[in-house]
Backbone as a ProteinNet text record, in pm:
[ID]
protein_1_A
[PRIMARY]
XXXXXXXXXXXXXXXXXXXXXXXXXXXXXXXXXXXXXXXXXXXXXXXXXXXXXXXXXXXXXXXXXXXXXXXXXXXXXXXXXXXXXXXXXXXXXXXXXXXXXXXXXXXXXXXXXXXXXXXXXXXXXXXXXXXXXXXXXXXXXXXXXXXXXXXXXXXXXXXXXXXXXXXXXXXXXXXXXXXXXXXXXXXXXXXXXXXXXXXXXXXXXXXXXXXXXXXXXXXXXXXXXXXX
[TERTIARY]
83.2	0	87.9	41.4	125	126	283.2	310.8	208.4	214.6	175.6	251.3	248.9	382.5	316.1	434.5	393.5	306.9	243.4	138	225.9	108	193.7	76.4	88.1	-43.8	37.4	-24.8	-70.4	-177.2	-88.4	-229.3	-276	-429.9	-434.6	-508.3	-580.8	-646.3	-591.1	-467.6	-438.9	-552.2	-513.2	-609.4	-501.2	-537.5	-481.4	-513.4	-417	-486.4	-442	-485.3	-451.6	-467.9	-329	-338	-274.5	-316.3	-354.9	-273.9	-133.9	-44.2	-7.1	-32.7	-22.5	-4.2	-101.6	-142.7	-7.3	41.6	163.1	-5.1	66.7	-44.8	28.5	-14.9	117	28.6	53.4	-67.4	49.1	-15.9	7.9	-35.9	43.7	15.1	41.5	50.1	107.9	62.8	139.9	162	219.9	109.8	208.9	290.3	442.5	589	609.3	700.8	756.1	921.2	938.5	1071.2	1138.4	1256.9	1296.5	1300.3	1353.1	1262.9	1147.5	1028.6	935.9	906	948.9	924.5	959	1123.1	1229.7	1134	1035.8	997.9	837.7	801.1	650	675.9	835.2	829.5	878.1	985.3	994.2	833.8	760	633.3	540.6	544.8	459.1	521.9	667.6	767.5	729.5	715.4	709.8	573.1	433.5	321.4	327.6	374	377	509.1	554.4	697.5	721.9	580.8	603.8	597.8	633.1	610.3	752.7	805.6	902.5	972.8	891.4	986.5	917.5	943.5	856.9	908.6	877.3	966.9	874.4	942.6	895.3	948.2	884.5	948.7	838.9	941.8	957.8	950.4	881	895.4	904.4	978.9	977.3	964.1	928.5	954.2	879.5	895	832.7	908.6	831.1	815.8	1040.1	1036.3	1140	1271.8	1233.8	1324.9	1250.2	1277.5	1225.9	1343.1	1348.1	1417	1336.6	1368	1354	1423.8	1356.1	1450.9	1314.3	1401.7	1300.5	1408.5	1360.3	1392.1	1334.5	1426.2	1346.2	1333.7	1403.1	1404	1427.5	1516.1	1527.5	1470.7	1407.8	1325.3	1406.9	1406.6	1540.4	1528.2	1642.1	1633.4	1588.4	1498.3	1443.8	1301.5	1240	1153	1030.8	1091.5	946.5	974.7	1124	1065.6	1068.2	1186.6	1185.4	1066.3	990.2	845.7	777.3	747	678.3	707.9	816.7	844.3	785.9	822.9	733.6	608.8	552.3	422	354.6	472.9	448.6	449.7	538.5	627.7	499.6	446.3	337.2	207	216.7	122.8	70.7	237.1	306.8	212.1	270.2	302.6	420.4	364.8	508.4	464.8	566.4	548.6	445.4	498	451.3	532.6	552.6	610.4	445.7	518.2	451.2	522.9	443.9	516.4	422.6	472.2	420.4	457.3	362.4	469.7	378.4	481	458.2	495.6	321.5	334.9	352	512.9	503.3	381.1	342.6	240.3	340.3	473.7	527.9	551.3	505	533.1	590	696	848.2	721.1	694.9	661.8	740.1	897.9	921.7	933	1020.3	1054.8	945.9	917.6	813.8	663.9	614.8	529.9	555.7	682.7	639.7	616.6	701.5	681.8	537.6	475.9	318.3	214.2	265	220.3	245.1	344.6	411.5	309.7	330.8	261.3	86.8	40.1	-93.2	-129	-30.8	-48.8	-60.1	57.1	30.7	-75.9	-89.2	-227.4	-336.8	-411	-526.8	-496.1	-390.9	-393.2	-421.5	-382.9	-371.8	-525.9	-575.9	-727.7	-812.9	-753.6	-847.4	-814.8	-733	-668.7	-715.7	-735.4	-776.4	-654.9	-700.4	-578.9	-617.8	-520.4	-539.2	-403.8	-474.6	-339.3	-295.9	-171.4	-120.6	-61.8	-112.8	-88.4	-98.3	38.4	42.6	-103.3	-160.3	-231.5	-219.9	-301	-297.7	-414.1	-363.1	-483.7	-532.2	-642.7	-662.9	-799.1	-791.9	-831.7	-990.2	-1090.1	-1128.1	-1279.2	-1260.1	-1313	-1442	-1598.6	-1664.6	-1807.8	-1943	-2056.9	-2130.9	-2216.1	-2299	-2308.5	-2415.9	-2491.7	-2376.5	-2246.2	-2164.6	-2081.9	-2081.7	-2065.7	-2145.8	-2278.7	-2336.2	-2293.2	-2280.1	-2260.6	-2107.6	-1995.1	-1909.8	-1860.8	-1989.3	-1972.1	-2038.8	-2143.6	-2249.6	-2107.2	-2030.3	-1988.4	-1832.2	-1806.8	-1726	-1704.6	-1857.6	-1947.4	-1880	-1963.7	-1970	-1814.3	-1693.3	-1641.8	-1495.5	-1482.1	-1360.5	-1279.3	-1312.7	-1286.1	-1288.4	-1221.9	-1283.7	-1296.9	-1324.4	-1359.7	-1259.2	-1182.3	-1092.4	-1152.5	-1189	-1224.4	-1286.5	-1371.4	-1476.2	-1479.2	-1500.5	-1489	-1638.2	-1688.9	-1798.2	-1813.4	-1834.2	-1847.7	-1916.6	-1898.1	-1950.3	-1988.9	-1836.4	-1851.5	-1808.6	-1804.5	-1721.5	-1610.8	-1540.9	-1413.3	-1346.3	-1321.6	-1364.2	-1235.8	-1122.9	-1036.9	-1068.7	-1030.9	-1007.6	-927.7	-936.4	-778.3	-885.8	-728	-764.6	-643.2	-637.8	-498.5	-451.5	-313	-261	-280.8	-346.5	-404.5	-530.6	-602.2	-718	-737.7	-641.4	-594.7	-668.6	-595.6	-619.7	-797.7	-823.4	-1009.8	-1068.4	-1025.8	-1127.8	-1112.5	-1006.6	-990.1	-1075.2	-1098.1	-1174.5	-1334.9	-1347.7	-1472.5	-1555	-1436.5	-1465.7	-1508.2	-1441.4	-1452.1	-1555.9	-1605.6	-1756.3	-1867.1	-1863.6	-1955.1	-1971.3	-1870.4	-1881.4	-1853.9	-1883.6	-1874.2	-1700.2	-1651.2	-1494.7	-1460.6	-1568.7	-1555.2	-1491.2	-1467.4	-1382.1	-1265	-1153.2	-996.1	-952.1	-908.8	-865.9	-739.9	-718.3	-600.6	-479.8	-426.7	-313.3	-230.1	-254.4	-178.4	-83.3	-54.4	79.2	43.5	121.2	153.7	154.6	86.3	56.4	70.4	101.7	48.4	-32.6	-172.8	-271.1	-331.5	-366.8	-436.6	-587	-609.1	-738.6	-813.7	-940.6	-1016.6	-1127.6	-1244.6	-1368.1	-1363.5	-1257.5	-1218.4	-1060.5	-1044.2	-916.4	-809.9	-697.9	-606.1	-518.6	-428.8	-325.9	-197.8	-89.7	-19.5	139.3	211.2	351.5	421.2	553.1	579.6	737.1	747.5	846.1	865.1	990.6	980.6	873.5	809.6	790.4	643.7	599.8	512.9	398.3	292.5	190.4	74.8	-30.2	-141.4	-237.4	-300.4	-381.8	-493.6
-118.4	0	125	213.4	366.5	387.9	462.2	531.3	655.6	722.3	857.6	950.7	1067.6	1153.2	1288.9	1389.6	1503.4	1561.4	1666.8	1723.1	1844.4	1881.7	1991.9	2059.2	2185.6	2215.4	2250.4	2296.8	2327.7	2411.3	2505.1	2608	2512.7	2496	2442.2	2540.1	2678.3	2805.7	2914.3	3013	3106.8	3216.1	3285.1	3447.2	3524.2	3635.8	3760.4	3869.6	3965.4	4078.4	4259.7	4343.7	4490.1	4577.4	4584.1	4625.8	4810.2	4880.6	5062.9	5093.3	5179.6	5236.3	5352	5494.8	5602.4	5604.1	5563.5	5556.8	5505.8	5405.7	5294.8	5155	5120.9	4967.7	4885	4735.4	4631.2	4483.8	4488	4322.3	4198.6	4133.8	4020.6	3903.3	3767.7	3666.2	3563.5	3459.7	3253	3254.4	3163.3	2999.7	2908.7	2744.6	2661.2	2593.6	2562.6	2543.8	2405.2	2332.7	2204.3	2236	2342.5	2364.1	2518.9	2542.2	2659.3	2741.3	2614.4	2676.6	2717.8	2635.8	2736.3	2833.8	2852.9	3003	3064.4	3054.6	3171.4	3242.8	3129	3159.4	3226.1	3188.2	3242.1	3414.2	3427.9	3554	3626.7	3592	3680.4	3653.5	3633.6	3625.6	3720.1	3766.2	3881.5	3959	3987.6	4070.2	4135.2	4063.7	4115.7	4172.6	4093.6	4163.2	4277.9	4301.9	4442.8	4513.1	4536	4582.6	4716.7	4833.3	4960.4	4957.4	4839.8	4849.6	4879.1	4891.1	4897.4	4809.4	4784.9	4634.7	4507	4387.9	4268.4	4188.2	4188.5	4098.3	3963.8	3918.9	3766.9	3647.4	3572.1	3453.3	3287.8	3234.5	3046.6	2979	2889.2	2777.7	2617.8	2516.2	2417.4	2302.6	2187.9	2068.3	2014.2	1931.1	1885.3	1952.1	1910.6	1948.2	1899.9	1760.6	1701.6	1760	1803.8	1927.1	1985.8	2130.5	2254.4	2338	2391.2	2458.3	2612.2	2731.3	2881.6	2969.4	3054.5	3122.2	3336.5	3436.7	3536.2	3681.3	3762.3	3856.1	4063.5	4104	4243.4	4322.4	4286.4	4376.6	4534.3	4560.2	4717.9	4792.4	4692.8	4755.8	4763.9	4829.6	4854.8	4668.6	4608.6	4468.4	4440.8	4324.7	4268.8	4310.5	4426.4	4527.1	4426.3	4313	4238.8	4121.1	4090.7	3941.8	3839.6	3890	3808.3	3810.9	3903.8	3921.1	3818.2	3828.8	3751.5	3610.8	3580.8	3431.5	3371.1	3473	3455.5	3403.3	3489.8	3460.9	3331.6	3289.3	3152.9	2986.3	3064.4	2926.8	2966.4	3085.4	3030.6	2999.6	3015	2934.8	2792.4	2744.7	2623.6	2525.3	2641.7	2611.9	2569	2522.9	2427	2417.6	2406.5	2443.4	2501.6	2615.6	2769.6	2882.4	2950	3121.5	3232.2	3339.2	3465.5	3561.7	3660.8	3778.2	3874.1	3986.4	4113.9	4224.3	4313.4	4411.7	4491.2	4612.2	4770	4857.1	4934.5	5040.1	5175.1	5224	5388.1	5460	5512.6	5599.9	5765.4	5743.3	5893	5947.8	5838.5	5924.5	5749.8	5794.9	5690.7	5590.2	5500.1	5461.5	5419.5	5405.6	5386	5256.6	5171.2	5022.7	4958.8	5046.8	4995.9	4945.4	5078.8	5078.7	4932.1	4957.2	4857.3	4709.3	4668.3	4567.1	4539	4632.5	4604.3	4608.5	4694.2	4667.6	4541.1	4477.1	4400.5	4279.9	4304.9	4133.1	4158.4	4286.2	4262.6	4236.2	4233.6	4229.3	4065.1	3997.8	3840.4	3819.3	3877	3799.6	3798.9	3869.8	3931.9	3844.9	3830.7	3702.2	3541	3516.7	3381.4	3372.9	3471.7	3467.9	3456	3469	3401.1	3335.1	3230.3	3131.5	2973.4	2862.9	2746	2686.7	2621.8	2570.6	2425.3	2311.8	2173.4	2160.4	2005.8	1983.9	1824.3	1871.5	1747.9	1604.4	1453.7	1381.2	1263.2	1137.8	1038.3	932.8	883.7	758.7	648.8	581.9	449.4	467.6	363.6	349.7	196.3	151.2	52.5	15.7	-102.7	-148.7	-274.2	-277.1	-372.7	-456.7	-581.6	-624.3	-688.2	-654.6	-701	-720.3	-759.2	-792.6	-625.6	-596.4	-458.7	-428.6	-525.4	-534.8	-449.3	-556.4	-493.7	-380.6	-376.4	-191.6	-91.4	-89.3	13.8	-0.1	-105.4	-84	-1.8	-15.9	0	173.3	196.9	384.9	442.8	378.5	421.9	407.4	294.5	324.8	424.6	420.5	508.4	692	691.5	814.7	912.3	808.5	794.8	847.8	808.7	790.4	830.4	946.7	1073.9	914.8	860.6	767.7	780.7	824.2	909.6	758.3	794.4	654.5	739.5	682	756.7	758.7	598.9	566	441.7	388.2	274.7	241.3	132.6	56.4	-50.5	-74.4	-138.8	-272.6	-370.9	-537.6	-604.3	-714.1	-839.5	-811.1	-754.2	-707.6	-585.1	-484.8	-382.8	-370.1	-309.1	-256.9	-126.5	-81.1	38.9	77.1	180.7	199.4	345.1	337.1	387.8	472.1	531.2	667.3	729.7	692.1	727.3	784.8	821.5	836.5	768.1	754.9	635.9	552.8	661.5	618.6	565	553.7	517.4	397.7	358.1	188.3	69.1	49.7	-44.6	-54.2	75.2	89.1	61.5	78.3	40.7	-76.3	-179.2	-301.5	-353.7	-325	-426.7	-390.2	-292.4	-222.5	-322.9	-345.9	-422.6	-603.5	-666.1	-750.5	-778.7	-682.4	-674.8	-703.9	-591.7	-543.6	-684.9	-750.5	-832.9	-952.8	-961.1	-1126.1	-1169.9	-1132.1	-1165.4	-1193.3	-1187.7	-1194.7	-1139.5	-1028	-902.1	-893.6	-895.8	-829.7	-729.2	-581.6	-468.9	-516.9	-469.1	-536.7	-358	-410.7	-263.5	-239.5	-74.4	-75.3	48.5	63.7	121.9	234.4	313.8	455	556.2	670.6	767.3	885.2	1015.1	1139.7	1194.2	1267.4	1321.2	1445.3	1523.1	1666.4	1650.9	1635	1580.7	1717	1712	1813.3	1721.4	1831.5	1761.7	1702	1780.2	1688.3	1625.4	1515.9	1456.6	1429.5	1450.4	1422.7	1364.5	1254	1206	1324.6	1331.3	1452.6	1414.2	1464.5	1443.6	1555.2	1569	1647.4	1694.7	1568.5	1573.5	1710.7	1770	1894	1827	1881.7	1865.3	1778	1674.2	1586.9	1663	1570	1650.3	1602.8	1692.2	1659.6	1557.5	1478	1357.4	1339.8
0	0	0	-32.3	-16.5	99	91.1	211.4	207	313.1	331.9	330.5	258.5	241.4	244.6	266.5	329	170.1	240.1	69.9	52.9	-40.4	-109.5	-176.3	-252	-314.6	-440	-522.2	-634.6	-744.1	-826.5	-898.1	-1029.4	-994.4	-1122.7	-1232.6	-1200.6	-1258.4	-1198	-1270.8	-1190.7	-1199	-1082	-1074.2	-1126.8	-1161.1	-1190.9	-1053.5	-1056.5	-1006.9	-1049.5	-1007.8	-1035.2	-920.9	-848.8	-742.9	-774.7	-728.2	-732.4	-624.2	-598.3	-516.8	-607.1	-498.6	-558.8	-681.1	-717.6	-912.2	-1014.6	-920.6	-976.2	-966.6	-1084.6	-1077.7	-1096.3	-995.3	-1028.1	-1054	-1122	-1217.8	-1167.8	-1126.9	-1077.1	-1153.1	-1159	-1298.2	-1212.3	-1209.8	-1204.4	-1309.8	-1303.7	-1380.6	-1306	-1368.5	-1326.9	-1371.9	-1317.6	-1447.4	-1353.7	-1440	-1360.1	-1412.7	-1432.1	-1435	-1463.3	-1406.7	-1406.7	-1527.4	-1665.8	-1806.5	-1852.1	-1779	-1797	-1731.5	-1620.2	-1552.9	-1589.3	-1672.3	-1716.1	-1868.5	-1903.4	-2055.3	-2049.7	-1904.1	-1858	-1827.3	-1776.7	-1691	-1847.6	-1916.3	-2067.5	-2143.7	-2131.4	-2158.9	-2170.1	-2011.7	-1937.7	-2001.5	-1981.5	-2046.9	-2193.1	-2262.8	-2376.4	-2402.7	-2320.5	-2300.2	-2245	-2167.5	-2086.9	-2102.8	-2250.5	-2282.9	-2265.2	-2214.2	-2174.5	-2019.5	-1964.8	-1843.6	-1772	-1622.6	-1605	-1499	-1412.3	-1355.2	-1369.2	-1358.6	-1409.7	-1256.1	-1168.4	-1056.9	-1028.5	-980.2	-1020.6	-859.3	-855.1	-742.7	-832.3	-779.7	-800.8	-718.9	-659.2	-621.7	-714.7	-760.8	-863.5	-741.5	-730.3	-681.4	-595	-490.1	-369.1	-251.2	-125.5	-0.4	28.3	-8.5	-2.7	-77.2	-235.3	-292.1	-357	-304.9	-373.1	-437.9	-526.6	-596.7	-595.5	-543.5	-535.3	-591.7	-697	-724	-734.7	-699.7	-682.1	-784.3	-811.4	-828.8	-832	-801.1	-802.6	-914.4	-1056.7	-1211.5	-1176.9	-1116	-1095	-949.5	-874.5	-744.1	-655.4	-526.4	-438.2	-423.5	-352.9	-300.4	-191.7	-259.5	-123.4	-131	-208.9	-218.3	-263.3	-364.1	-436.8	-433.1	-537.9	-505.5	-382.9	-304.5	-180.7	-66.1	-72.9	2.5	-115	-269.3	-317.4	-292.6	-269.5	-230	-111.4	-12.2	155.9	113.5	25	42.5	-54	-125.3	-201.1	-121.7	-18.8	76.2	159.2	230.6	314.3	239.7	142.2	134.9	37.8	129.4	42.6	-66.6	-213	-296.5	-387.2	-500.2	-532.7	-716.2	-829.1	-919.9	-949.4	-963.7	-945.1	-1016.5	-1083.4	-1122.4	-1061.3	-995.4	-1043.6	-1057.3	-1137.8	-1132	-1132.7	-1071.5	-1075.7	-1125.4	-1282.2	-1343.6	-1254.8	-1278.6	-1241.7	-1314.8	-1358.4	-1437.5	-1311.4	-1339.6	-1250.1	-1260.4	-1153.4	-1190	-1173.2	-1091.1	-1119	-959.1	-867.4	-749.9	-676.3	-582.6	-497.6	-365.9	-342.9	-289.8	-125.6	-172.1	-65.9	-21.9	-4.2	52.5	102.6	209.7	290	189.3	123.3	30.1	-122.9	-104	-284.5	-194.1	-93.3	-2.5	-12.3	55.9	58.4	-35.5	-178.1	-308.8	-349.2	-358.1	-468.8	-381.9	-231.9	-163.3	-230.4	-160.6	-209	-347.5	-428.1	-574	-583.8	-526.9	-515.6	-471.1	-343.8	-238.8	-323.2	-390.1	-478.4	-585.9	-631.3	-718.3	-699.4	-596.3	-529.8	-527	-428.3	-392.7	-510.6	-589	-709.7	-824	-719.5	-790.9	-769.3	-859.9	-798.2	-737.2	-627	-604.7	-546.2	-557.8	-573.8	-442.5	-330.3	-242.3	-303.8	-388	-459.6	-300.9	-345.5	-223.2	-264.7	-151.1	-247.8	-251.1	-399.6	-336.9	-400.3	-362.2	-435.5	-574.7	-657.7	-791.6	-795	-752.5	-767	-846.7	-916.5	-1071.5	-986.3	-1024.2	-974.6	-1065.6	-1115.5	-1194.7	-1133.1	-1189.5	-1119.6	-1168.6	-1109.4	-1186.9	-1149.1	-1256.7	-1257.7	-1153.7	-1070.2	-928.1	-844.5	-864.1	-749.2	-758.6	-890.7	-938.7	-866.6	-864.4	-819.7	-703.1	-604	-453.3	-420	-524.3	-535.7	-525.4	-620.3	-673	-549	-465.3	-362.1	-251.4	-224.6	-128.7	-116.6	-236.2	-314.5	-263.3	-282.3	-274.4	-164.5	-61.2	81.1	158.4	92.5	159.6	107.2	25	-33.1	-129.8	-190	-235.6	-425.1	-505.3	-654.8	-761.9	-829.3	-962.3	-1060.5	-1061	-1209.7	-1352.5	-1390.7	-1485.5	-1469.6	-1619.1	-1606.6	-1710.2	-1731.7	-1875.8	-1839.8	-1992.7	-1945.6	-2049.6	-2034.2	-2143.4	-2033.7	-2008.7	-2004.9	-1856	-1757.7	-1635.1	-1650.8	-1534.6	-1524	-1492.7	-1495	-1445.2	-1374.5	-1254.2	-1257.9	-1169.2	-1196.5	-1120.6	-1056.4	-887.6	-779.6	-769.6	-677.1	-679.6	-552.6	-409.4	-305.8	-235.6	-116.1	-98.7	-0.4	0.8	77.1	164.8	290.3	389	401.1	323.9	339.5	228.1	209.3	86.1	188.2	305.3	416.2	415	446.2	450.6	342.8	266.7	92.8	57.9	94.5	77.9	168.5	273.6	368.2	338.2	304.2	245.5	129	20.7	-95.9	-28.8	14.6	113.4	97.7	267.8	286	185.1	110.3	2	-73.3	-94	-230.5	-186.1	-70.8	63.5	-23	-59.4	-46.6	-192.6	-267.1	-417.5	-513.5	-483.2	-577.3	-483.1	-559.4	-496	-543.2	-497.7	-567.2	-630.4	-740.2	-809.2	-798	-685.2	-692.7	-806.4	-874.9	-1031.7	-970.8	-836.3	-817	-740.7	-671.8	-609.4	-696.9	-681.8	-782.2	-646.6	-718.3	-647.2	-729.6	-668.8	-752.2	-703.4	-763.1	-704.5	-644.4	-515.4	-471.6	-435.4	-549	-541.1	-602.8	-641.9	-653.5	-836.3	-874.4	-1004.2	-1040.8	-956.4	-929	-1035.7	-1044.5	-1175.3	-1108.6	-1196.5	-1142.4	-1197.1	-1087.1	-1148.4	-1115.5	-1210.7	-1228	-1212.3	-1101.8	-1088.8	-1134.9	-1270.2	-1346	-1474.5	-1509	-1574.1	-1696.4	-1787	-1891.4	-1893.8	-1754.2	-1726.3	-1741.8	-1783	-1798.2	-1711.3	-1696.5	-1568.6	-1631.8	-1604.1	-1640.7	-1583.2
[MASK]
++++++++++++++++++++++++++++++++++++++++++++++++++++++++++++++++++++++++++++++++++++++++++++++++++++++++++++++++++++++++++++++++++++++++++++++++++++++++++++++++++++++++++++++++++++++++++++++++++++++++++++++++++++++++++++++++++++

């Protein structure tokens, strides 16, 4: 069965935002990257969208809880002023392949350290807040072959109990694979048991990490991997 391993989250719909400091505006963006190439190519991105703009500052988080890779910057702002506050606020609110950035159009008047600090964060925060976000975690996927009848009891007790149906195939019997998370492998086996007086065996098709929300994906947190 799967271990249990620490979580992690994940953007799977970024928000935007447009945050207003003495008539300086600083637009705030994510994306989510599985590698430092795509952040480097997300942040020349914005860049070239907003090419009358004047600083583009940006922070990274890439990896798991176990290795994270960070990288932040300020594009011209005193240091320390944007991206290293934008990072704070990525790590609390541990995320993980991730870029944002925040440009700033001058409006013509000095804000002041203190001030872009509290621009540049509320510019993230206002973004995040309307952002989806998914807590990626390891589980199990299990496959299980069986008669109609005991299908339906299967999806009913399924239901019941944070337990998702990945997929279903339908012929002679059904087939219908599971995706739960680690800890709760032990309970769904004895569950099936029950249900099917000892007739059906979950057939384990391996350890997966997946984004558990109300529409579950299995997810890879390899550069280039794609969400499923």
């Amino acid at each position: 069965m799967a271990d249990k391993q620490k979580t992690h989250k994940v953007i799977l719909h970024p928000g935007t935002s447009d945050v207003e400091a003495k008539k300086s505006h600083f637009l705030g963006e994510l994306r989510a990257v599985k590698s430092e190439e795509e952040a480097r190519s997300f942040i020349d991105e914005v860049r070239k969208k907003h090419y009358d703009a004047r600083h583009h500052c940006f922070a990274m988080r890439i990896g798991t809880p176990e290795a994270v890779f960070e990288r932040s910057g300020d594009d011209g702002e005193p240091q320390g002023t944007a991206g290293k506050p934008m990072l704070e606020i990525l790590k609390g609110a541990e995320l993980y392949d991730v870029c944002a950035v925040v440009t700033r159009y001058f409006g013509g008047t000095l804000l002041g350290t203190g001030g872009l600090v509290r621009a540049y964060s509320d510019s993230l925060k206002e973004a995040l807040a309307g952002s989806e976000i998914a807590e990626v975690v390891s589980g199990s996927l299990m496959r299980i072959e069986c008669s109609y009848s005991l299908a339906e009891k299967l999806r009913r007790m399924a239901a019941g109990s944070g337990v998702h149906i990945l997929r279903e195939e339908y012929g002679a019997e059904c087939a219908i694979e599971f995706l739960m998370r680690g800890d709760e492998a032990d309970s769904f086996c004895r569950k099936v048991t029950e249900l099917s007086n000892g007739t059906a065996e979950p057939e384990q098709k391996g350890t997966v990490l997946f984004a558990d929300g109300e529409k579950p994906f299995l997810y890879s947190p390899e550069p280039g991997g794609e969400k499923t």
